[in-house]
FIRO-431091 format. One record per residue (C-alpha): x, y, z. Coordinates in steps of 0.02 Angstrom, whole numbers. Example, Ala and Ser with C-alpha at 12.3 -4.5 7.8 and 13.67 -1.06 7.14 Angstrom:
// FIRO-431091
X:615; Y:-225; Z:390 $
X:684; Y:-53; Z:357 $
***
This chain:
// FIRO-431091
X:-426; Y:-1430; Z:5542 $
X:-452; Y:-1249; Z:5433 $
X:-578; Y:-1246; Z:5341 $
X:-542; Y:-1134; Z:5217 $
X:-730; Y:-1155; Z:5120 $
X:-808; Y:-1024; Z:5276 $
X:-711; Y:-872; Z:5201 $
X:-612; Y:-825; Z:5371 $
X:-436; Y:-885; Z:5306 $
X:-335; Y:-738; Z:5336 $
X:-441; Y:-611; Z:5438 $
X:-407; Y:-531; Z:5582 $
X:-518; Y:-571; Z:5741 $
X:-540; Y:-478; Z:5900 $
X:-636; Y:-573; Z:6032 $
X:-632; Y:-478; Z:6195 $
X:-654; Y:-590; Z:6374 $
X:-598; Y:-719; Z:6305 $
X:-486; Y:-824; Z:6436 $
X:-597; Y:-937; Z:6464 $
X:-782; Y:-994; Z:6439 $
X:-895; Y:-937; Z:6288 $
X:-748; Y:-800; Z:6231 $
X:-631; Y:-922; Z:6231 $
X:-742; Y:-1064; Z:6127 $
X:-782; Y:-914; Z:5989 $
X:-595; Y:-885; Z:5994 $
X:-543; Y:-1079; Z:5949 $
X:-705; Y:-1081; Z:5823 $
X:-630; Y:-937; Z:5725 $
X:-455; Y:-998; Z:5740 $
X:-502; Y:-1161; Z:5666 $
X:-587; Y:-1062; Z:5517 $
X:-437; Y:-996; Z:5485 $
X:-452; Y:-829; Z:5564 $
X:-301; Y:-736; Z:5660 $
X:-368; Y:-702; Z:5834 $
X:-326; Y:-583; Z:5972 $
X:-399; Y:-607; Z:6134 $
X:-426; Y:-498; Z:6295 $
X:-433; Y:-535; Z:6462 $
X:-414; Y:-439; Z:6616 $
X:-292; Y:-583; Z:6708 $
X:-125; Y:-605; Z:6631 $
X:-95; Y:-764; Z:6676 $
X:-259; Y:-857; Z:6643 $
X:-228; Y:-728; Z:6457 $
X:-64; Y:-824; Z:6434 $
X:-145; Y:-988; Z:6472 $
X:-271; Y:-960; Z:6325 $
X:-166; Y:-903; Z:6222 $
X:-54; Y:-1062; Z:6228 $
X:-189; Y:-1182; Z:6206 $
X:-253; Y:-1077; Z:6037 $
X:-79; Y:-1084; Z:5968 $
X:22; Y:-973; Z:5868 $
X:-106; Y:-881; Z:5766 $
X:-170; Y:-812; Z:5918 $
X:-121; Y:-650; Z:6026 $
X:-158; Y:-586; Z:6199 $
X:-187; Y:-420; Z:6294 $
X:-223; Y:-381; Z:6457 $
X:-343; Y:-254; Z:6508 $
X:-513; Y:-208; Z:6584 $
X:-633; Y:-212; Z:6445 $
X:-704; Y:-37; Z:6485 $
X:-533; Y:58; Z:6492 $
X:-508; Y:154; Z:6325 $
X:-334; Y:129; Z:6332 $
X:-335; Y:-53; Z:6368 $
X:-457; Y:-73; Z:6188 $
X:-339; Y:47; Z:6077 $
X:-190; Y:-63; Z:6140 $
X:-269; Y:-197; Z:6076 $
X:-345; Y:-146; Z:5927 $
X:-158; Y:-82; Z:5891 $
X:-96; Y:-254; Z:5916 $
X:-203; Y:-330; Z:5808 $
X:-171; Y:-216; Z:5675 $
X:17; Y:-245; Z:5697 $
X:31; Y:-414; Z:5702 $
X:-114; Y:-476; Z:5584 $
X:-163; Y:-328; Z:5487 $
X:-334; Y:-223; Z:5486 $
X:-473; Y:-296; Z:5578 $
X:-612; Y:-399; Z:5497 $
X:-709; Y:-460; Z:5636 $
X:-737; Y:-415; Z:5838 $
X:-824; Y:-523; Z:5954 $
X:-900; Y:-388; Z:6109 $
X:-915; Y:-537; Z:6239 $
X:-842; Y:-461; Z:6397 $
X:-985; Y:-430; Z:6503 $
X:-1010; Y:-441; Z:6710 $
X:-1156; Y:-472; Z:6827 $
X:-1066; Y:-405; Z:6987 $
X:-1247; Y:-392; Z:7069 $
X:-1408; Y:-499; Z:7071 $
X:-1579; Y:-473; Z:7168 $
X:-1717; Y:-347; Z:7161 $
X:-1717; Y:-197; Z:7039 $
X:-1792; Y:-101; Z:7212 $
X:-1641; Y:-140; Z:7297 $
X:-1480; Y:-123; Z:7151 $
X:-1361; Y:-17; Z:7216 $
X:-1328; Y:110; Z:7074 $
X:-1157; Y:114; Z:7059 $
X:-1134; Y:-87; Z:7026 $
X:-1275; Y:-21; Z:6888 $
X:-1160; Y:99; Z:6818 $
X:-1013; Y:-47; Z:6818 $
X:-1127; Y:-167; Z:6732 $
X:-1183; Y:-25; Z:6582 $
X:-997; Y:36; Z:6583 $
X:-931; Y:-159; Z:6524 $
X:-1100; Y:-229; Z:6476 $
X:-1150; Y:-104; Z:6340 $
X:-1020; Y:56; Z:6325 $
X:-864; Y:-55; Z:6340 $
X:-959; Y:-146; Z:6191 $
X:-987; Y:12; Z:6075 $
X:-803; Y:76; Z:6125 $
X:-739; Y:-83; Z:6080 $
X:-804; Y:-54; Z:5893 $
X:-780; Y:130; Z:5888 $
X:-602; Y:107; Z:5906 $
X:-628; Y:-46; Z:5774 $
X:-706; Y:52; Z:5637 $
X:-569; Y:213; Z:5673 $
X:-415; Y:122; Z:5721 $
X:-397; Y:-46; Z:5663 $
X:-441; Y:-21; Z:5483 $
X:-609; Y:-99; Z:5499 $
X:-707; Y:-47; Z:5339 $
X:-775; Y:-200; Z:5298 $
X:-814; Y:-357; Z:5401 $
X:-940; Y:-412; Z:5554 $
X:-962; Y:-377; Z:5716 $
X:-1055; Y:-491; Z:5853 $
X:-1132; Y:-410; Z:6022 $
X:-1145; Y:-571; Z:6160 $
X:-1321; Y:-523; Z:6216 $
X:-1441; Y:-640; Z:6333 $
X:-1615; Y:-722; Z:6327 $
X:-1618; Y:-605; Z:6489 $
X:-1629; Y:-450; Z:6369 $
X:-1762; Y:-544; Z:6276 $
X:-1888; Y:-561; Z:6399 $
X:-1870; Y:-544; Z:6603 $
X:-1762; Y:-633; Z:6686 $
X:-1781; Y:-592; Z:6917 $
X:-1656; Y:-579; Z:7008 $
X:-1513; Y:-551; Z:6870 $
X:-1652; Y:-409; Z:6792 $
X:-1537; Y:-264; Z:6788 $
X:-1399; Y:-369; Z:6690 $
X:-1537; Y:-418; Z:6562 $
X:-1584; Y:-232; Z:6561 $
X:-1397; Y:-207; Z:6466 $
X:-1395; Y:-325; Z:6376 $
X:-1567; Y:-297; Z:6309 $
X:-1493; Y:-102; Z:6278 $
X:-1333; Y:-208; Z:6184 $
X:-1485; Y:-297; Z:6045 $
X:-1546; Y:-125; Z:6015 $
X:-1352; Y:-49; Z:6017 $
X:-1351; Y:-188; Z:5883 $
X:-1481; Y:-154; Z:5790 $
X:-1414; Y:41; Z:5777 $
X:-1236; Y:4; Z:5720 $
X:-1299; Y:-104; Z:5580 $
X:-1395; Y:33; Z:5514 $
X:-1254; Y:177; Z:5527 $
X:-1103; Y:52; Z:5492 $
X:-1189; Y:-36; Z:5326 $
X:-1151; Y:-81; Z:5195 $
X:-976; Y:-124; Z:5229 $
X:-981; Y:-193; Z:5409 $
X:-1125; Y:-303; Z:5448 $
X:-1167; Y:-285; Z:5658 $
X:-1274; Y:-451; Z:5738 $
X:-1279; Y:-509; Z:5912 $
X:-1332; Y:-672; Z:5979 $
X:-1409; Y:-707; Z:6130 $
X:-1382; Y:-872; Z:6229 $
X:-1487; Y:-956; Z:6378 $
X:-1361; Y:-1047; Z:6519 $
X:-1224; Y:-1108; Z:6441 $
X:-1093; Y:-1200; Z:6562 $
X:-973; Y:-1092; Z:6604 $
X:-900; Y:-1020; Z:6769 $
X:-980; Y:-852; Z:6728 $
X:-1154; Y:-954; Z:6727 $
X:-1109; Y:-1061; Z:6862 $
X:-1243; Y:-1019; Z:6999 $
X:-1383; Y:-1028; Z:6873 $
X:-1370; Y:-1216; Z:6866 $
X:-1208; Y:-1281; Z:6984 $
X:-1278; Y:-1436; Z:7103 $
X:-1430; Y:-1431; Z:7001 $
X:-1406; Y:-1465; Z:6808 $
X:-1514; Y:-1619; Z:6779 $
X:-1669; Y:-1501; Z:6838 $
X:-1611; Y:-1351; Z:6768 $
X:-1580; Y:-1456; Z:6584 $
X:-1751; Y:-1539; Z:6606 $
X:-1849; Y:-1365; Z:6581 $
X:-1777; Y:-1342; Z:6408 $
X:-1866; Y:-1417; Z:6268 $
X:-1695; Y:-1494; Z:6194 $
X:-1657; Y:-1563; Z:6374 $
X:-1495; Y:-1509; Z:6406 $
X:-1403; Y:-1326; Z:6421 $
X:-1278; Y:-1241; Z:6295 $
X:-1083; Y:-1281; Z:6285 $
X:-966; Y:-1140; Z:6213 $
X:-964; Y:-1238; Z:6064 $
X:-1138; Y:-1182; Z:6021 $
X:-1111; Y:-1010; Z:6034 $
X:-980; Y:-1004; Z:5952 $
X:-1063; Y:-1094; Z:5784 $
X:-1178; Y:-971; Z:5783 $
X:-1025; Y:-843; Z:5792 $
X:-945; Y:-918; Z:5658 $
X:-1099; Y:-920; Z:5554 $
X:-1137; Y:-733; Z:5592 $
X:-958; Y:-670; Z:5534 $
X:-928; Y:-788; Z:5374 $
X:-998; Y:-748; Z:5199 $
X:-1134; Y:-862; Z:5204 $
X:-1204; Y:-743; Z:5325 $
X:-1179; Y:-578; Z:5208 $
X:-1357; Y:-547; Z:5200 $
X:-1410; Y:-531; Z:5377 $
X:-1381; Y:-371; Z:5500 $
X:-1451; Y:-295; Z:5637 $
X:-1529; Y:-473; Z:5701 $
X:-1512; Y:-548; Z:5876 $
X:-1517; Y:-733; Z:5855 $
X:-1592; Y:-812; Z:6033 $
X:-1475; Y:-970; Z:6063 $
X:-1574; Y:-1062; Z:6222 $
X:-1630; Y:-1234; Z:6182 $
X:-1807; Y:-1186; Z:6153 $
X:-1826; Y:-1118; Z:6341 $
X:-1896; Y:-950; Z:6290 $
X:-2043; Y:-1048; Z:6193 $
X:-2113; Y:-1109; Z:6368 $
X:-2140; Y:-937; Z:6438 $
X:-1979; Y:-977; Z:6559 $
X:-1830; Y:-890; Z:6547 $
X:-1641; Y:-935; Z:6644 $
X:-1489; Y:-837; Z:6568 $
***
C-alpha cells in the first residue's frame, strides 16, 4: 500500500544495483512510499526481471555503475520519464577480491575504488548537474567493514570506509538543499553476502546480539527513513545497521 504520510509521493528515485538483493529491497521500500524509481543494473535481463516485479512506476537501465555514460543515461531517463531527481540510492558496490592487504593485487584495488567510492560520487555529480537535483537526499550503502576492520575482505572495507567520509563531505558542500547520509549494514542475506554466512547461518546469527542477520527489508527502512522528511534534520551521519555485532568487538560485513 502508499503511504502517502512519509512525504515520497511523487519523487523521483534513483537506486543504482538494484536487480536484486539490498538495491532491489530499497527500490520496493521507496516504491511503496510512493516514490517513482529507476533502477540500474549491469544485466539486462535480471534489470527487466526487477523491473516487472516493482511494477509500472518503476524504470530500468543497463550499465556498469562506473561508466559515465551508463550514469548520465540514466539520470536522463529519470528526468524524462518522472521529472527532476529527489533522491539517489549509491548501492552498487563489488568485492572482486578477498585475502591479505600484503597480497591485493592492485588493479582489482583500483576496480573496487572505481565502483565502490568514485562510481558513488559520479553517480551524484551527475545528480546534482543533470537531473535537476537541488533539493532532496542522497544515501551512500557503506559497511560495518568501513567502521572498524574487517580480514580478509579489508581492502573492500577500506572503500567503503573512504564512501562514510565521501559522505560526510557532500553533506557539507551540497547543504542546505540536499541532505547526503549513508548507512552501513553487517551481513545481510543476499547473494552478494553469500560466503560470509552460506552453510553456516545458525553460527554466524548466534554472534549477533539480536540473534539473527539482516534481510533487505531492514536496510531499506533505514533508507526510507534517511530520505523522508522526518529525517530533514540529519546529514552527514552513517547509521551502522548490524544487529548489535559491532558492540562485541566482532565485526562480519
Amino acid at each position: 500500500m502508499t503511504d502517502d504520510s512519509s512525504g515520497l509521493s511523487g519523487r523521483t528515485a534513483v537506486v543504482t544495483g538494484a536487480s536484486r538483493g539490498i538495491g532491489f529491497g530499497i527500490a520496493r521500500r521507496l516504491i511503496d512510499e510512493g516514490a517513482n524509481v529507476v533502477i540500474t543494473a549491469r544485466k539486462e535481463e535480471p534489470l527487466r526481471e526487477a523491473v516487472a516485479r516493482l511494477g509500472d512506476r518503476a524504470v530500468g537501465v543497463a550499465g556498469k555503475a562506473d561508466d559515465d555514460e551508463h550514469r548520465a543515461e540514466a539520470i536522463a531517463t529519470a528526468v524524462r520519464t518522472f521529472g527532476p531527481v529527489d533522491i539517489l540510492v549509491n548501492n552498487a558496490g563489488i568485492n572482486p577480491v578477498a585475502g591479505p592487504l600484503a597480497d591485493l593485487d592492485l588493479g582489482a584495488a583500483r576496480k573496487t575504488l572505481d565502483v565502490n567510492l568514485l562510481g558513488a560520487l559520479g553517480w551524484t555529480q551527475r545528480a546534482i548537474k543533470d537531473g535537476g537535483m537541488t533539493r532532496g537526499a542522497v544515501v551512500n550503502i557503506c559497511s560495518v567493514s568501513g567502521v572498524t576492520p574487517s580480514p580478509g575482505i579489508a581492502f573492500y572495507g577500506v572503500s567503503k570506509a573512504a564512501l562514510s567520509h565521501l559522505t560526510a563531505c557532500l553533506a557539507v558542500e551540497l547543504a542546505p538543499g540536499v541532505r547526503v547520509n549513508a548507512v552501513a549494514p553487517a551481513v545481510v542475506k543476499t547473494r552478494f553476502a553469500g560466503a560470509l554466512y552460506e552453510g553456516r547461518e545458525e553460527a554466524v546469527a548466534e554472534t549477533y546480539p539480536l540473534k539473527r542477520l539482516g534481510v533487505p527489508e531492514d536496510v531499506a527502512g533505514a533508507v526510507a527513513f534517511l530520505v523522508s522528511d522526518a529525517a530533514s534534520w540529519i546529514t552527514g551521519q552513517t547509521l551502522v545497521l548490524d544487529g548489535g555485532i559491532t558492540l562485541t568487538g566482532r565485526v562480519t560485513g
